[in-house]
C-alpha positions in Angstrom: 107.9 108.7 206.3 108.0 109.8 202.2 106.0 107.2 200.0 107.9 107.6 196.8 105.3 107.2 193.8 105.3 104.1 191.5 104.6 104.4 187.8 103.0 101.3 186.7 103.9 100.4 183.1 100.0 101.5 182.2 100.5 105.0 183.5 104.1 105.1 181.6 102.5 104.2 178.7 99.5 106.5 178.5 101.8 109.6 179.4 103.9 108.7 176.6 100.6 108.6 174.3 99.6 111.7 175.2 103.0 113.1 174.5 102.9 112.0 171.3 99.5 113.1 170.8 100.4 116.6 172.3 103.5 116.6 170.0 101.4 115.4 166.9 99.0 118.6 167.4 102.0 121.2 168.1 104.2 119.9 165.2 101.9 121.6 162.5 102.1 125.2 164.7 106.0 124.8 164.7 106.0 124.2 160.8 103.9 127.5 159.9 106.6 129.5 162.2 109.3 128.4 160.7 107.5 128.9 156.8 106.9 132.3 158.2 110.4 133.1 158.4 111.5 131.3 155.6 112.2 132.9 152.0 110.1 132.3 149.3 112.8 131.1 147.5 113.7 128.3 149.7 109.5 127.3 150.3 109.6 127.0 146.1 112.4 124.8 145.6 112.0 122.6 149.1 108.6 122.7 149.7 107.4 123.1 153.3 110.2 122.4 155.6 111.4 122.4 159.3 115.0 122.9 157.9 114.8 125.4 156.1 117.8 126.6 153.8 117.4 130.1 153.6 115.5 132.4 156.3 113.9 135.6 156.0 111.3 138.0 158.0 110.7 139.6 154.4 106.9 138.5 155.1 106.5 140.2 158.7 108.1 143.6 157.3 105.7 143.5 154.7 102.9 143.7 157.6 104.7 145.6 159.7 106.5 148.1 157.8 106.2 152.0 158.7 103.3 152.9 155.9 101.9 149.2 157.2 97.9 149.1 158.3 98.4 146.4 159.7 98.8 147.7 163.5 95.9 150.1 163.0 93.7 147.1 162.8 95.1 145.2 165.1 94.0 147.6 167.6 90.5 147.9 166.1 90.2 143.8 166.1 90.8 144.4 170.0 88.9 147.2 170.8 86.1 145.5 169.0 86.7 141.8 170.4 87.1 142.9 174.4 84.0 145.2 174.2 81.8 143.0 172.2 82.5 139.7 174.4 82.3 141.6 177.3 78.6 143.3 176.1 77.5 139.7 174.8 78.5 137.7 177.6 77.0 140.0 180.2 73.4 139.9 177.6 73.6 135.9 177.4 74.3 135.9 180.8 71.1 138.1 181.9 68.7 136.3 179.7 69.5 133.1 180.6 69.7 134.0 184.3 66.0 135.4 183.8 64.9 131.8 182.2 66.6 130.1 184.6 64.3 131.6 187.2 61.4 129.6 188.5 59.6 132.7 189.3 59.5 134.2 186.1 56.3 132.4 185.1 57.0 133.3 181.1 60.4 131.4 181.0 59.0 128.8 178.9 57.6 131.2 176.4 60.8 133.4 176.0 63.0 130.6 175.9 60.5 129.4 173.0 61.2 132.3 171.2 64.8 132.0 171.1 64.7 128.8 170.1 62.9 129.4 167.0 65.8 132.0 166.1 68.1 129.0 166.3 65.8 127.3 163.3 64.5 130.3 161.0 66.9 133.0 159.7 65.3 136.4 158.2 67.6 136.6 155.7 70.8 138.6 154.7 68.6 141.5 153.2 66.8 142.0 156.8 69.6 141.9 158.8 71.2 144.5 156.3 68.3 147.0 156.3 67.7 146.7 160.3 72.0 147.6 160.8 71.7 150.5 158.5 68.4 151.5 160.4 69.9 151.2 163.8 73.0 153.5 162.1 75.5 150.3 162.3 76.9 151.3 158.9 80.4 152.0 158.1 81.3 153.4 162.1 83.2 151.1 164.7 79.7 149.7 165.9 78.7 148.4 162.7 81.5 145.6 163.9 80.0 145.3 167.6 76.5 145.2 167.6 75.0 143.3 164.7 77.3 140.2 166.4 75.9 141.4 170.2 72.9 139.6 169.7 74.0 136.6 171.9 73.5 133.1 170.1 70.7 131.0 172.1 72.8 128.1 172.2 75.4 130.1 174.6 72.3 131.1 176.0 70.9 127.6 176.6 74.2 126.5 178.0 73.9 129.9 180.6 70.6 128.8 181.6 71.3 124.9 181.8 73.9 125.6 184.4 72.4 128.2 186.4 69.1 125.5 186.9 71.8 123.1 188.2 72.6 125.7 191.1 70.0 124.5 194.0 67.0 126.4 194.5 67.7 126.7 198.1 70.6 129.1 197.6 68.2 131.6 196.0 65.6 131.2 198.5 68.3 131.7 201.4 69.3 134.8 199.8 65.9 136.1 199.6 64.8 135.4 203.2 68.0 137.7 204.2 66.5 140.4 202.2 68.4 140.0 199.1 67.1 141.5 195.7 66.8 140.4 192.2 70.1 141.9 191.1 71.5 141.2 194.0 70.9 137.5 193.7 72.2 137.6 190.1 75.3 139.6 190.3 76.9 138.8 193.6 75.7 134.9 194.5 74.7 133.9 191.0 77.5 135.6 188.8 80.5 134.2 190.8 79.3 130.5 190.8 78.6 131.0 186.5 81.8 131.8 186.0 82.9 128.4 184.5 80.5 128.2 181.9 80.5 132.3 181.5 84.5 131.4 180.5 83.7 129.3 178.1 80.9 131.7 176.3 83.6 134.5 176.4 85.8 132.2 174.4 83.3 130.9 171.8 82.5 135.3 171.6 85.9 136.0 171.4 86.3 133.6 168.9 83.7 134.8 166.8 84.5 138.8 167.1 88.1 137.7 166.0 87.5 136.1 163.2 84.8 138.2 161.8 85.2 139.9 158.6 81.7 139.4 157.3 80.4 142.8 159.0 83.5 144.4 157.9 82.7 143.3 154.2 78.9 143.9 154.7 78.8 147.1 156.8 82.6 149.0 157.0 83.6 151.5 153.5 86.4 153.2 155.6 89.7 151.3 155.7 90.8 152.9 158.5 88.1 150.7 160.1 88.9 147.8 158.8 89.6 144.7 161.2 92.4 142.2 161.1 90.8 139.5 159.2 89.6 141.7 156.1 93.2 143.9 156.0 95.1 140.5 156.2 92.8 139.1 153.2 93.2 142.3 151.3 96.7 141.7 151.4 96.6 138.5 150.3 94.9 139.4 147.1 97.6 142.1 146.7 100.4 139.9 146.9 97.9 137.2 144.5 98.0 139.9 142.1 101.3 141.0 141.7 102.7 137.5 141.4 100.7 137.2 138.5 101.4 140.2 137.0 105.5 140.0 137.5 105.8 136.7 135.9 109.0 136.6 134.3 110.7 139.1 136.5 113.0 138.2 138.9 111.7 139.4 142.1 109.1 137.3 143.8 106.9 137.9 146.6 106.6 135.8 149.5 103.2 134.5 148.8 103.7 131.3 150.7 105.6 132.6 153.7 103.1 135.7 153.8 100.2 133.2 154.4 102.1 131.7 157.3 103.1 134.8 158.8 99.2 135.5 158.6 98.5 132.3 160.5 100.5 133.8 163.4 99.5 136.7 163.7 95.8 135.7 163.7 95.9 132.7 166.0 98.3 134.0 168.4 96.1 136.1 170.6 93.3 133.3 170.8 96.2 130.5 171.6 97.8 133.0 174.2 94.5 133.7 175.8 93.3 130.0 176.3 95.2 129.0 179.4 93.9 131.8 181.7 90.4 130.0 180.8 91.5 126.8 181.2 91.2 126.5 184.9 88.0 127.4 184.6 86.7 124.9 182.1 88.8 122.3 185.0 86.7 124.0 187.8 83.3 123.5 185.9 83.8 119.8 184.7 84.6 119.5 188.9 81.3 121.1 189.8 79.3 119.2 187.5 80.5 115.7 188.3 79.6 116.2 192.0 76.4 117.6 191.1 75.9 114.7 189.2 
């Protein structure tokens, strides 16, 4: 016998708020495509528009012409984002695995110590002088491992969860002879891997977006990541507006910022829904742990 499903008017109703609410948060994405492939022309006599009246990929051939560095960094902003999440996530999760543990009787101490990082800051002229004396300074590194040092709170979250795993799994694992690493990688590791998605995001995040060591630490262009070629562009295209006023041709300064929006975000939105399931699976595990 099939049981058709009934919709009560309160389910039909909250689906179709959540439409609208999922609508109301993709309608601004949709806008800066279509600016992105609109003429500069059209943006300055109509403004922002999802209409329109004259289109043009004058802004993505300006990133992606044939002298273009755009690609170039591209791949650097990758390189440097999969290592350096990978590196930190694997350092936050060993720390906070080794806090986690009841038998390391200095947990309290170390997780002390890291908490005071979260409060004080040395400074920018410390962190400076300790990258150029670890020879972090203007090589590919210089954008991977003055970020590497983990941030406690990820490192807090790591250890939170871990504690919630029950003690008894560890000392079942032990009794069959198990080691330390053993424990950590293959009983441990697998069961983190909800909250170990969402400190690869928040990393990835961060290694995407930086541009401050690129500012701070990188002289060669040829290094240069996504985020500080895309703002040197932007201050190109600033410039020459200003200095060809009065001239008929005009840059597209508007539609270039778009077109800049997509190409940064893009990556990040694609990636999100292979971590999703695991951000479902961990908000699972904690409500029947309670």
């Amino acid at each position: 016998m099939i049981v058709e499903k009934q919709f009560s008017l309160g389910q039909l109703l909250l689906h179709l708020i959540i439409g609208l609410f999922a609508f109301a948060c993709i309608l601004p994405l949709v806008l800066v495509l279509i600016t992105s492939v609109s003429s500069e022309r059209s943006i300055t006599l109509n403004g922002y528009s999802f209409f329109p009246t004259e289109w043009s990929l004058h802004a993505y051939r300006i990133m992606f012409d044939s002298h273009s560095s755009v690609p170039r960094s591209y791949g650097v902003t990758v390189f440097v984002t999969a290592v350096g999440t990978f590196l930190n996530v694997i350092i936050t999760y060993c720390v906070g695995y080794s806090v986690a543990s009841r038998l390391n009787r200095y947990r309290n101490v170390i997780a002390l110590y890291f908490f005071v990082t979260m409060v004080f800051s040395a400074g920018m002229v410390p962190w400076y002088m300790v990258c150029r004396a670890i020879g972090t300074y203007d090589n590919i590194w210089a954008l991977i491992v003055p970020s590497m040092l983990f941030s406690p709170f990820n490192m807090f979250l790591v250890r939170n969860y871990i504690k919630s795993i029950p003690d008894t799994l560890n000392e079942s694992a032990r009794i069959d002879g198990a080691g330390e690493v053993l424990i950590a990688f293959r009983i441990y590791l697998p069961l983190c891997l909800p909250v170990l998605a969402t400190v690869s995001l928040f990393c990835a995040i961060g290694y995407w977006n930086n541009y401050f060591n690129a500012v701070m630490l990188i002289n060669n262009q040829k290094l240069w990541p996504l985020q500080m070629l895309l703002f040197n562009i932007q201050s190109e295209i600033t410039g020459m507006s200003r200095v060809m006023q009065g001239v008929v041709v005009n840059p597209p300064k508007e539609s270039l910022k778009m077109a800049t929006a997509i190409i940064t975000m893009g990556p990040i939105i694609l990636v999100y829904p292979f971590l999703q399931r695991y951000f479902v699976k961990g908000i699972i595990v904690g409500a029947i742990k309670g």
